[in-house]
C-alpha positions, 0 to 999 in steps of 0.5 A: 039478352043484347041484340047483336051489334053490327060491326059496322055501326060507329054509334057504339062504345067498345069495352075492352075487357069485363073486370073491376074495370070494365065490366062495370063501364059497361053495365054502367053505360048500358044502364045509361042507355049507351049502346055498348060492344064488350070484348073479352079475350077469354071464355065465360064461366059462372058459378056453376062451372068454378072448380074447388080445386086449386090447380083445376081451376087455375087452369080454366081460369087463369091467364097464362098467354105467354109473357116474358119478364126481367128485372131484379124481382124474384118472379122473373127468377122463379115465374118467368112466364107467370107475371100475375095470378089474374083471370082470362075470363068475362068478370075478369079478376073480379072472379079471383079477387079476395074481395077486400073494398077499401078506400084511399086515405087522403094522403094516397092521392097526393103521394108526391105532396105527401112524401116529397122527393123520393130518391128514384121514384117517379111520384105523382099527385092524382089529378083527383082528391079524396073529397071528390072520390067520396060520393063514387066511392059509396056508389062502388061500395053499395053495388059490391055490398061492402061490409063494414059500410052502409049499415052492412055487418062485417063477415064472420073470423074463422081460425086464421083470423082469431090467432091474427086477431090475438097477436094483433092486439098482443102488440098493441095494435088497435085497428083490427077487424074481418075487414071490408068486403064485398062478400055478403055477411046477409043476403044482399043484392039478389046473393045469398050470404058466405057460405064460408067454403073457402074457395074464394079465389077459384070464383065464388060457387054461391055467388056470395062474393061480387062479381063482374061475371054474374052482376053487372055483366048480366044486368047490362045485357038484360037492358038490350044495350050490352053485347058481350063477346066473349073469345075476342082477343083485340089485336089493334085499334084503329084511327082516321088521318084525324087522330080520332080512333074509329075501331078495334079489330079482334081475332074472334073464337074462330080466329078470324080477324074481324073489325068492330067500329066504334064512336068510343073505345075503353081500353081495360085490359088491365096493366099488362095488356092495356099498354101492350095493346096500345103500343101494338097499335102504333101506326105512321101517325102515332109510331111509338103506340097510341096516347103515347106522346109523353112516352109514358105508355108502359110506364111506373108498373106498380105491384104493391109491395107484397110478401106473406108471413105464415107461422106454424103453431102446436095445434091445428089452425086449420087457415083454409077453412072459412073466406081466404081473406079473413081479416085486416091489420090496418095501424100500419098503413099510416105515412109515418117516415120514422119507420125508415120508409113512406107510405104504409101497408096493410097486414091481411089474413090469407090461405093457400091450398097445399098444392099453391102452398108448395108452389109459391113457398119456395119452388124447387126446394125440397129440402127438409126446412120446406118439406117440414113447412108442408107437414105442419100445413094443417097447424099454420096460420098465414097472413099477407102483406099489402103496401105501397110500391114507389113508381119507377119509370124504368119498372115498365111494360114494354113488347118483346118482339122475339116472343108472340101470342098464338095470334102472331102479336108481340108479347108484353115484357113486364120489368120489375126492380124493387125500390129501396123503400120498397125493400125497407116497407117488406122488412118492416112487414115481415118483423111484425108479422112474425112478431104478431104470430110470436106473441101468440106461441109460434113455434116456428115463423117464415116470411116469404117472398112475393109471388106473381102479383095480383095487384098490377097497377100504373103503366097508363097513368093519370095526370094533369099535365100530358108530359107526365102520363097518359090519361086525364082526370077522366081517364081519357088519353090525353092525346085522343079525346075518344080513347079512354082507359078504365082499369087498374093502369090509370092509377098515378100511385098504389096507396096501401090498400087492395085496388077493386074497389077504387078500380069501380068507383073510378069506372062508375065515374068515368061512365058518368063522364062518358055518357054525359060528353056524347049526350053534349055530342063532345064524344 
């Protein structure tokens, strides 16, 4: 393990945040032999101590500080306080995630040469292309050990996934398969093969999965350069009368204020905390929050367009047994406006347990349309929907003062209206979704509508020019040359596909960056 950093010494990057994004920046960085202090604002937990149970461990893992919420999406009716389903734990969502690895299509990184203008959507070409992202792309996908790439065979189906399979190819669909997954289908990188138990979302108990939690966390501390803090709730970041940041100061388990200085501080909180975090840091030199001069902090909040498709059948299905995420539909993640949209979205096989189930169904409806849905649980299958959202600039993060944390700090407001392409992309989804289930002898389908998101992007963008977000190419900020952002708040646009893996790619790169810029003592 790492010795402890002083909180005094300035020498030391500061990660704020161990997911997809920082906890890789910071075994990557470690790797480097960069001296690194980690801050994780909730507790640590490993396979061992993940729960095969819903609502147990939703409690222990979940993040459910309070947060307030508006706009015309359903959640803000019916999750007002519960914006995303993401994790407040070392390994971050990593812990949570199904595991889907896929890649941008070429056309993602260019969304606003590709769609052209979007009435009403604040589109955006990335500063990067796929061509570049290619090599980080297959470092990501070795050190998650993605199936289907590298030689590495893809995971079993189970029953959700064969009736999926046989509507898919029903309607004539070609690209389908158990998809891209970084969960072992062989023992691979010191993990043992799925052991198909079905709790993927509650945190892998085999560790089959990829994790932050028990991979690259763990393995940067072993080189004695990494120093987690787990219980670290980051209130602020400082900075000298140079603009340069010097330091973050965070309440520790105790609840003590304390101040970690630092040479280089990455902000990877994910797209809600991240921005509160930056706005929350305003000072007389920066009075509208740090690397905000564009005003773009906050900003373009994307979700995917979601919403899921379940479909109850005359015999059992059985969807829970085996990965939750069984398998991919991919022929309509392709841009092809003729559908009366832009972009696509993925169609991805998922389960929910009974107690979730009724949760996000339809929460207070118990009539007998709903109670009838629960009764024939055990004969239904379920899909997912995952497309690309359109960038709003009004779809933001902002502080809502009338409400603080339990540390006195302003909580972040996540505001949220669907865009009409948006609403056009889910309609689409949905007909197809029944259609697939139909083809195979649904006797009843049901789209539903989305629940708190899990893929919560943009609000920190990347670009090339500094009036249109608020970080570079590297995902440093444009206004402070030693303030990064490493997680899912940097992306420009969503793509269709399942955000981890490109979170990783870019976190593997972005260290690379980091390391070489303080090596030239540019940093």
């Amino acid at each position: 393990m790492a010795a402890p950093f002083d909180l005094n010494d300035d020498t030391v990057v500061v990660v704020i945040g161990t997911g997809a994004g920082g906890g890789v920046l910071a075994n990557e960085l470690a790797q480097k032999g960069v001296s690194v202090v980690a801050l994780e604002a909730g507790g640590r937990y490993l396979p061992d101590d993940y729960v095969n149970d819903e609502w147990e461990s939703f409690g222990q893992l979940a993040w459910v500080d309070p947060r307030t919420t508006s706009g015309d999406w359903r959640v803000a009716k019916d999750f007002s306080g519960l914006p995303a389903w993401i994790v407040k734990a070392v390994g971050g969502t990593t812990v949570h995630w199904a595991g889907a690895s896929i890649r941008f299509q070429p056309h993602e990184w260019k969304a606003k040469t590709s769609y052209g203008n979007v009435q009403g959507a604040n589109l955006l070409d990335w500063p990067l292309d796929a061509e570049e992202m290619d090599p980080w792309y297959t470092l990501a996908e070795t050190k998650l050990g993605v199936t289907r790439t590298g030689g590495r065979a893809g995971l079993p189906g189970n029953n959700n996934y064969l009736v999926f399979e046989k509507g898919a190819k029903a309607l004539g669909y070609k690209e389908v398969h158990t998809g891209r997954m970084a969960i072992n289908s062989a023992d691979y990188d010191e993990r043992i093969a799925c052991q198909q138990t079905g709790f993927c979302f509650q945190g892998c108990k085999w560790g089959a999965k990829w994790s932050a939690a028990y991979t690259d966390i763990p393995r940067g501390e072993a080189t004695g350069n990494l120093e987690v803090r787990d219980q670290a709730h980051v209130a602020r970041i400082l900075h000298d009368d140079a603009g340069k940041v010097t330091g973050v100061e965070y309440f520790d388990k105790d609840g003590n204020l304390q101040l970690q200085k630092a040479r280089v501080v990455c902000v990877a909180g994910n797209s809600f905390e991240s921005p509160r975090l930056l706005l929350n840091s305003a000072s007389s030199m920066f009075p509208d929050g740090l690397a905000n001069s564009s005003g773009q902090v906050g900003r373009n909040y994307m979700r995917h367009t979601t919403g899921s498709v379940y479909a109850i059948f005359d015999q059992p299905v059985k969807m829970w047994r085996g990965t939750t995420m069984a398998g991919i539909i991919q022929d309509e993640a392709r841009h092809d406006p003729s559908r009366g949209f832009v972009g696509g979205y993925e169609l991805e096989t998922l389960a929910l347990g009974l107690p979730f189930m009724a949760a996000f169904l339809d929460p207070g409806a118990w009539g007998r349309e709903f109670t009838s849905a629960l009764d024939g649980y055990e004969n239904m299958a379920g899909m997912w929907i995952v497309g690309e959202d359109m960038p709003q600039e009004t779809n933001r993060v902002t502080l809502n003062h009338d409400v603080k944390d339990s540390f006195g700090l302003p909580v972040a407001n996540v505001h949220f209206d669907d865009h009409p392409n948006d609403v056009a992309m889910r309609n689409h989804a949905y007909k197809q979704g029944m259609a697939i289930y139909d083809a195979v002898g649904a006797t009843r389908t049901f789209p539903t509508p989305p629940y708190p998101s899990t893929h919560n992007l943009g609000t920190n963008r990347m670009s090339d020019n500094p009036r249109d977000g608020v970080v570079n190419r590297w995902g440093q900020t444009h206004d402070i040359a030693n303030l990064f952002v490493s997680d899912g708040s940097q992306f420009t646009t969503g793509a269709a596909e399942n955000p981890t893996l490109t979170i990783v790619a870019l976190a593997i790169r972005q260290a690379d960056h980091i390391a070489r810029e303080m090596s030239a003592g540019n940093l």
